[in-house]
C-alpha positions as CSV (number, residue, x, y, z in Angstrom):
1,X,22.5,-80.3,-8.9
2,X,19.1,-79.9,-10.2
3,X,17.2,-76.7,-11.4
4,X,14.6,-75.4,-9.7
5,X,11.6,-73.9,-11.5
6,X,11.2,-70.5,-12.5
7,X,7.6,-70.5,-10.6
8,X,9.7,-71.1,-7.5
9,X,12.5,-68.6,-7.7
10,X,9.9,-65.5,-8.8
11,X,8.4,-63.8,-6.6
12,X,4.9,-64.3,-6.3
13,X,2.3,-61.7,-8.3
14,X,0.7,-59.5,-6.7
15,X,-2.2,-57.6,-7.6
16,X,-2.1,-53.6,-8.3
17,X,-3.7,-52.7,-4.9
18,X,-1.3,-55.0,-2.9
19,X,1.7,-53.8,-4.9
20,X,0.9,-49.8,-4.2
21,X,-1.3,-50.2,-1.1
22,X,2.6,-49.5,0.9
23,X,2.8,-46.3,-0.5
24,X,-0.9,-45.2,-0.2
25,X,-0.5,-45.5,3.3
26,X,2.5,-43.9,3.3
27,X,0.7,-41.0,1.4
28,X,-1.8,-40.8,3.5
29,X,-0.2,-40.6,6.6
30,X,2.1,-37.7,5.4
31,X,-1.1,-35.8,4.0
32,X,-2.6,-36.2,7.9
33,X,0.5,-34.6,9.7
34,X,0.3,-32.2,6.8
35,X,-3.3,-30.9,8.0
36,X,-3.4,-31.9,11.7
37,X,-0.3,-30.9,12.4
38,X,2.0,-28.8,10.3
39,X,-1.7,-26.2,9.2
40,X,-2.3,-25.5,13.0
41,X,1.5,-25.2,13.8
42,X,1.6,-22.1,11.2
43,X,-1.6,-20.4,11.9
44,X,-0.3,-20.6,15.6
45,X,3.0,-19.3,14.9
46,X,1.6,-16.3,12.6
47,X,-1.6,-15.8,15.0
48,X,1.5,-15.7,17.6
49,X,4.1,-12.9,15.7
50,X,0.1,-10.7,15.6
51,X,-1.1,-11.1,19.2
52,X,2.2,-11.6,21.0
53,X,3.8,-8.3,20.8
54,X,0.0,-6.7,22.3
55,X,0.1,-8.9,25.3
56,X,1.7,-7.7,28.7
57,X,4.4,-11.2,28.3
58,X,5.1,-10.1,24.7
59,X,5.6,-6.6,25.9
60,X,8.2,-7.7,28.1
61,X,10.2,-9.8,26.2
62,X,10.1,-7.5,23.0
63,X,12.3,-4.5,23.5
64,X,11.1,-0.5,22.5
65,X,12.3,0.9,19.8
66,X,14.3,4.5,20.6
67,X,11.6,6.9,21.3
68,X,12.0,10.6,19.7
69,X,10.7,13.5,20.2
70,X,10.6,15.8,17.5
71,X,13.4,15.2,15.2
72,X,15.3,12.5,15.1
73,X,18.5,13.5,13.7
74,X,21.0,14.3,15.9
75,X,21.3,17.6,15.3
76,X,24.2,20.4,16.3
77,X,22.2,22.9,18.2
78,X,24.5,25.9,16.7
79,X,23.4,25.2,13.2
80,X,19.3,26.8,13.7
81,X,21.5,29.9,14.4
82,X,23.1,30.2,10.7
83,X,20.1,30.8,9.3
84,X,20.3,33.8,6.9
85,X,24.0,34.1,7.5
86,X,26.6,34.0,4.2
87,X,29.5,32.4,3.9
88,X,31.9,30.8,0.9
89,X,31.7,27.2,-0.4
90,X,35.1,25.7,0.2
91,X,34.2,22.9,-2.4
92,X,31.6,22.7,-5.2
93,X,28.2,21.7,-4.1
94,X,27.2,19.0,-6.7
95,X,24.4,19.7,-4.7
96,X,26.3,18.6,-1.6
97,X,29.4,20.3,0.0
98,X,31.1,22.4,2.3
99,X,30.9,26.2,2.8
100,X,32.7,28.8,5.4
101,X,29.6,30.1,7.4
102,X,30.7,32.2,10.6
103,X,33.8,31.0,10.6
104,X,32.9,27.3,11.0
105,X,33.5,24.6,8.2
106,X,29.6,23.3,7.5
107,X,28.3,20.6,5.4
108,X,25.7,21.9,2.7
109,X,23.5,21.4,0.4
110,X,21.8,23.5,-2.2
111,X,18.1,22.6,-3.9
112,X,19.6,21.7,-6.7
113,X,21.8,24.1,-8.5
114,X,25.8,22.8,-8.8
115,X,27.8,26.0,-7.7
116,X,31.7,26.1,-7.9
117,X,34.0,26.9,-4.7
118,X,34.7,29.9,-3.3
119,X,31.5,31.3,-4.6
120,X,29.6,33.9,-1.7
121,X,26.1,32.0,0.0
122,X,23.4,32.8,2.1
123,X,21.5,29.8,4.7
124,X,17.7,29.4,3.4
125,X,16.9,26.8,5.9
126,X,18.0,24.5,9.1
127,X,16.3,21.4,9.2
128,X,17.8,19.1,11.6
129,X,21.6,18.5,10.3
130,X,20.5,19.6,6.6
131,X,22.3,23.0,6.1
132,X,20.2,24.5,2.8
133,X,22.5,27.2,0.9
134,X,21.8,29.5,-2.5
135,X,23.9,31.9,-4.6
136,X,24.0,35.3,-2.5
């Protein structure tokens, strides 16, 4: 069996625009989808999230949030009527706890001051579900 040549089993040279021209094109054509496609795609689908929920479609396909009026807390409507009663903490208020106020075991807070249990209070405010106490 003879030897063939190297010049035969090499592949034949090619010059540096041949050898990368594959992957220019390749370049290139990912760079077009890039800014034909993908740049209008996201400014539609941002232009979309803006616009959408003002139209009458995106009205009806985006549910309301809970509308309140007033307060929203859910609030007990006895407590507005403990205001300037006194009662007795039945735990420390570190600021929060409970106290005895007409009879009824309420969850309270003071504006700041740590008070030990079993120590008398008076109601300064009623806001919502917030119970306010001081010292009497």
């Amino acid at each position: 069996m003879t030897a063939l040549p190297p010049d035969v089993l090499a592949p034949p040279k090619q010059s540096w625009s041949s050898r990368y021209l594959g992957s220019i094109v390749r370049h290139g054509i990912i760079n077009f989808f890039m800014i034909v496609i993908l740049l209008p795609l996201a400014w539609v689908l941002m232009m979309s999230f803006k616009v959408l929920p003002k139209t009458r479609f995106g009205k009806a396909m985006i549910l309301a949030g809970p509308t309140f009026q007033g307060s929203a807390a859910a609030t007990d409507p006895g407590l507005g009527a403990l205001l300037h009663k006194q009662g007795t903490t039945l735990s420390p208020l570190r600021p929060a706890g409970y106290a005895r106020i007409d009879g009824r075991k309420i969850d309270v807070v003071t504006r700041g001051e740590l008070l030990d249990a079993h120590v008398p209070v008076v109601v300064v405010e009623v806001a919502g579900n917030r119970v306010v106490v001081a010292k009497a």
